[in-house]
C-alpha positions in Angstrom: 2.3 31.1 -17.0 3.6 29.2 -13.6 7.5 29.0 -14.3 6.5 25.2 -13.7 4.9 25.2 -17.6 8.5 25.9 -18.7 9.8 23.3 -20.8 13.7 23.5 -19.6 12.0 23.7 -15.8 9.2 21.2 -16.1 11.9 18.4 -17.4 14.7 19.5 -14.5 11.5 18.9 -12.0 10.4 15.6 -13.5 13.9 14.3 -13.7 14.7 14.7 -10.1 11.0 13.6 -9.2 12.4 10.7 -11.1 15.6 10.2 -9.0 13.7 10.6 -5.8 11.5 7.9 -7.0 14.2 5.5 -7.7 15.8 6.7 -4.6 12.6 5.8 -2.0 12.8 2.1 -3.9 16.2 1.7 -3.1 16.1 2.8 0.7 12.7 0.6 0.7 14.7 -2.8 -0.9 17.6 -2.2 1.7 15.5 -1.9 4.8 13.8 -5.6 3.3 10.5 -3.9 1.9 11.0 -3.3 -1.7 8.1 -5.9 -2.0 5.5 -3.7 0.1 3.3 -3.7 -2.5 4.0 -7.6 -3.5 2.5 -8.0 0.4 -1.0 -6.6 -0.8 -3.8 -9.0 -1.1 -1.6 -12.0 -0.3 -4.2 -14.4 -1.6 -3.4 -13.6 -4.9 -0.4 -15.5 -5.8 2.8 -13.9 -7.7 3.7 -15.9 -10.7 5.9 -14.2 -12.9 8.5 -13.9 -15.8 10.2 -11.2 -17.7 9.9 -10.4 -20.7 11.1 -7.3 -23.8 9.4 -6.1 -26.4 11.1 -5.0 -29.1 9.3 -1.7 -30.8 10.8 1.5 -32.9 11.5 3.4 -30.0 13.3 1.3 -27.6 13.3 -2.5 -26.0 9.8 -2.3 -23.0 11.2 -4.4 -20.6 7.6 -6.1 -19.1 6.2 -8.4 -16.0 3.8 -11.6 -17.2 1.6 -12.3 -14.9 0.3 -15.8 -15.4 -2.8 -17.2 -14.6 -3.3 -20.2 -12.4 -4.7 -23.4 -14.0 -3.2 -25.3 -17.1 -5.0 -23.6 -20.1 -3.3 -23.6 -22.9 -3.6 -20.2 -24.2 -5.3 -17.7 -22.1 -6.5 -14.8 -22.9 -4.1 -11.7 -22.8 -4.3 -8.2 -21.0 -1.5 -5.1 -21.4 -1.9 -3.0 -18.4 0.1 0.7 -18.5 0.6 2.3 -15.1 0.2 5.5 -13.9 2.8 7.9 -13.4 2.3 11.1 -14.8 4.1 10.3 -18.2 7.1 10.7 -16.2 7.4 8.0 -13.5 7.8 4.8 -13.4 5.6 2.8 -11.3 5.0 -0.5 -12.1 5.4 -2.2 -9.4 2.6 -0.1 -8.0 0.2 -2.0 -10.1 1.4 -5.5 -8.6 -1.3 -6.1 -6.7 -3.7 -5.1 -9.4 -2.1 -7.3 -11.9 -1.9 -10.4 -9.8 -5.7 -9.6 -8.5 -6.1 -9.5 -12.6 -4.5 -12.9 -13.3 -6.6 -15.0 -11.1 -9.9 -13.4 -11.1 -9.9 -13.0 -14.6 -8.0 -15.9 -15.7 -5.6 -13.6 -18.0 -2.0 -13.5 -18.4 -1.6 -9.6 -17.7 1.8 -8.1 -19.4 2.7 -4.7 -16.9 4.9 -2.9 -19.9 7.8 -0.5 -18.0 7.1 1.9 -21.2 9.3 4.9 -22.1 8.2 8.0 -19.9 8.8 11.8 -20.6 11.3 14.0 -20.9 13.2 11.7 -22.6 10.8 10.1 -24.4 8.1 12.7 -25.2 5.2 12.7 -27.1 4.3 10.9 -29.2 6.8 8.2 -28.2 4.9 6.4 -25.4 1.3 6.2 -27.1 3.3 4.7 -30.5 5.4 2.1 -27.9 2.9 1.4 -26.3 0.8 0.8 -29.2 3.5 -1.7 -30.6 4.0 -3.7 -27.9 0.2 -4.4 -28.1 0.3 -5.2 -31.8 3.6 -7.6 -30.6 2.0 -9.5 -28.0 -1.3 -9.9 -30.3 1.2 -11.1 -32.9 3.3 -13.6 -30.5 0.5 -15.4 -28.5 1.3 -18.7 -30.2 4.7 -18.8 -29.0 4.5 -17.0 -26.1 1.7 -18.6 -24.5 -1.1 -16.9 -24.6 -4.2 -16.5 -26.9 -3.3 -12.9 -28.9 -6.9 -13.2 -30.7 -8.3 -12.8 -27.2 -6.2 -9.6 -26.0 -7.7 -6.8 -23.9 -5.7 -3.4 -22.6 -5.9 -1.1 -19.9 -4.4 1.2 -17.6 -4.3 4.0 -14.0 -4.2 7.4 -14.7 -1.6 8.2 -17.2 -1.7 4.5 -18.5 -5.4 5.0 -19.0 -4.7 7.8 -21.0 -2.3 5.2 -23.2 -4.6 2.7 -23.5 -6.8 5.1 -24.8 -4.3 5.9 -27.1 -3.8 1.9 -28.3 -7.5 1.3 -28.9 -7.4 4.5 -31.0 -4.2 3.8 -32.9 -6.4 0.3 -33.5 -8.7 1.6 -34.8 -6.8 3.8 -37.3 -4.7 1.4 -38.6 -6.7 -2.0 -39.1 -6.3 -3.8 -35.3 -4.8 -5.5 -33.4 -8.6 -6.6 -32.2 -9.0 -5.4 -28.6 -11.5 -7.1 -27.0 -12.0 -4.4 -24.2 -10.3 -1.2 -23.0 -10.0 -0.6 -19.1 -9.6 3.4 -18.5 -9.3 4.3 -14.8 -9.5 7.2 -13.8 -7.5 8.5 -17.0 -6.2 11.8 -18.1 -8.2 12.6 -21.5 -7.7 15.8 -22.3 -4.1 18.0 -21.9 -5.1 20.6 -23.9 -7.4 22.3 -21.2 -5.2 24.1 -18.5 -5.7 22.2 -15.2 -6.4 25.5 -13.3 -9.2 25.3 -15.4 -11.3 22.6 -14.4 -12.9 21.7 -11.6 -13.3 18.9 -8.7 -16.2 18.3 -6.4 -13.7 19.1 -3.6 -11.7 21.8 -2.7 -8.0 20.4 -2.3 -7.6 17.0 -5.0 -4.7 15.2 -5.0 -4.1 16.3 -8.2 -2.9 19.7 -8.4 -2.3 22.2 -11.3 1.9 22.2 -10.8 2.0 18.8 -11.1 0.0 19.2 -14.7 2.7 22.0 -15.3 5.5 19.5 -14.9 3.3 16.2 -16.0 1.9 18.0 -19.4 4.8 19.6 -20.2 7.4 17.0 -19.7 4.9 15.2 -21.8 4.0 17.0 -24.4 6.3 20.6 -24.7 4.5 21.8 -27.2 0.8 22.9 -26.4 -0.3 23.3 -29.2 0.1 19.4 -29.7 -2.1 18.8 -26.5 -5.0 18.5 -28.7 -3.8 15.7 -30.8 -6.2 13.0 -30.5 -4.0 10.6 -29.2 -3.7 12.9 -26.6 -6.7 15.0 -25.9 -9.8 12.9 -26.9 -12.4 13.8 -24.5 -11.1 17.4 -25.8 -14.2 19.0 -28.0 -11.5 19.3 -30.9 -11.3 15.7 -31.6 -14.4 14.8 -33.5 -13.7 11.9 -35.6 -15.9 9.4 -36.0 -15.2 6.3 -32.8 -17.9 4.0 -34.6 -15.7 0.6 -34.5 -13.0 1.6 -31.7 -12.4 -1.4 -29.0 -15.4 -1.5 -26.2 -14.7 0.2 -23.1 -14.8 0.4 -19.2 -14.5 3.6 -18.1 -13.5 4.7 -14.3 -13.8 7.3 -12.8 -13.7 8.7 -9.2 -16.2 11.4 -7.8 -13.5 14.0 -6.3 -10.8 13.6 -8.8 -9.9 16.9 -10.9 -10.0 14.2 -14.3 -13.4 13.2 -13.8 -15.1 15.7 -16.0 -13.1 14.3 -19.1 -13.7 10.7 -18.0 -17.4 11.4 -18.2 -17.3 13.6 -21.4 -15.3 10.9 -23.0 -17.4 7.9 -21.5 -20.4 9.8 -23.3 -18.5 10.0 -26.6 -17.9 6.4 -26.1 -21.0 6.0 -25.8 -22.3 7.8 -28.9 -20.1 5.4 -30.6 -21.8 2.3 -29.6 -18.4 1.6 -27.4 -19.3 2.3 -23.9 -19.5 -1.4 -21.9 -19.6 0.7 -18.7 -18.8 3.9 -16.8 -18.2 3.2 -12.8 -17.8 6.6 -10.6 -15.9 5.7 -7.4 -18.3 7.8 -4.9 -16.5 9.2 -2.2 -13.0 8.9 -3.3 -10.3 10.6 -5.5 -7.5 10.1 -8.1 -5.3 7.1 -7.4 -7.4 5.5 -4.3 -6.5 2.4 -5.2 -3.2 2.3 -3.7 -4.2 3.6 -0.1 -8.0 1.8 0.3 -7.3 -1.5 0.1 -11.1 -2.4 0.2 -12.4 0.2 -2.5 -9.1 -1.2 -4.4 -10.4 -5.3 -4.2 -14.0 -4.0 -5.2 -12.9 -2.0 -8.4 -10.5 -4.2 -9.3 -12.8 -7.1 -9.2 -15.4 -5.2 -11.3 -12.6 -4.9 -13.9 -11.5 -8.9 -13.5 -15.3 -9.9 -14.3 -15.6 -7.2 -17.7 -12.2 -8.7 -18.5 -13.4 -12.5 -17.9 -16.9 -11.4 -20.0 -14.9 -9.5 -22.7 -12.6 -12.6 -23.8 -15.3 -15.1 -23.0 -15.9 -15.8 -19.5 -19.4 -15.0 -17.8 -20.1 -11.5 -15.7 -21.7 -12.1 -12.9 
């Protein structure tokens, strides 16, 4: 076992990965370019407010994203960035969210959840879950339309809006018009030096799964819990009912076998809007090609437009 896959270890590496990360925003904001990725498609205009969510494990502060146009109530969609479990990076998915709010005519709530180690398992997939049952719940006051509510998320946020629609499902709704996965992790309880990309060096790499998983989720023997692990052969519940899907993936990324295992259970399940594969590219190439980025995202705007009423074209 890498020393990495130590519990004590993995959270004194995420922790300062965390620092670091808080570190680079700082140096970034004083040299004037804290809004570097505010500066991406600059078409796309920035409209926001703030906004916390009040849930059993602690306040999510979020961004709304509103959509232009006077509409009354727009339709609603919760993205979860990526991060590992452990970082936060929402202001990574700026351009995404802002791409989002115009293309799809959405209001788009980017939630800062509660990340690992100091929220582990299975604190971020139950947050995460209410502040989706709280923003289908507050629409009418809020401004948006909650009965027209979609989710979605970037690697490890993909994996917790997995974890939402599942959590619907289970217990009654909220009603999710679609779920968005890109290129999300789907299955911990397999070792990462045990699968496989189409390439020879990923991005992703099995240390960072050794700090990532276990920060995450200490235990391994509660890698397998569906919420989780469901592209994971263990899980075998029954997914007729569970919110529609988009599923992304990209060809060289070390999560794409679990993507595709997981678009095909979606599938079986009479869930499965779509599966993309990003040819040519790897895990998180959205935030260094901006082209491949506008194309993607614009795939996602027009299932989001379809999903709460619009027209994909």
């Amino acid at each position: 076992m890498s020393v990495l896959a130590r519990p004590s270890v993995a959270t004194l590496v995420a922790k300062v990965m965390q620092r670091v990360t808080v570190m680079a925003e700082r140096r970034a904001a004083g040299r004037g370019s804290a809004s570097s990725w505010h500066a991406r498609f600059p078409e796309y205009p920035r409209e926001v407010r703030e906004l916390t969510i009040p849930t059993s494990i602690a306040p999510a502060r979020a961004t709304v994203y509103l959509p232009p146009g006077d509409e009354p109530a727009p339709p609603v969609h919760v993205n979860f960035h990526g991060g590992g479990f452990v970082m936060t990076l929402t202001e990574v998915d700026d351009p995404l969210c802002r791409l989002l709010a115009v293309e799809a005519g959405t209001v788009v709530i980017n939630v800062d959840y509660a990340v690992a180690p100091q929220h582990p398992f299975p604190a971020p997939p139950r947050q995460a879950y209410e502040v989706v049952r709280w923003v289908a719940e507050h629409g009418a006051e809020e401004g948006w339309d909650g009965e027209r509510l979609t989710v979605g998320g970037q690697s490890a946020g993909g994996g917790l809006a997995a974890a939402v629609a599942r959590q619907a499902l289970e217990e009654g709704g909220p009603s999710i018009a679609l779920q968005v996965l890109h290129y999300p992790p789907l299955d911990l309880a397999t070792n990462a030096r045990d699968k496989r990309a189409a390439i020879a060096k990923p991005m992703l790499r099995p240390w960072m799964a050794d700090v990532f998983d276990t920060s995450y989720v200490p235990d391994v023997h509660r890698r397998a819990d569906r919420l989780v692990s469901p592209a994971h052969p263990s899980d075998t519940a029954d997914l007729k009912g569970i919110a529609p899907a988009l599923l992304i993936t990209a060809e060289y990324d070390l999560l794409r076998a679990e993507g595709e295992r997981y678009a095909e259970r979606l599938r079986r399940a009479g869930a499965l809007v779509g599966h993309h594969d990003v040819a040519g590219f790897d895990h998180g190439y959205d935030g260094l090609d901006d082209a491949k980025a506008r194309e993607v995202y614009a795939l996602i705007a027009r299932h989001l437009r379809e999903a709460t009423g619009g027209r994909l074209t």
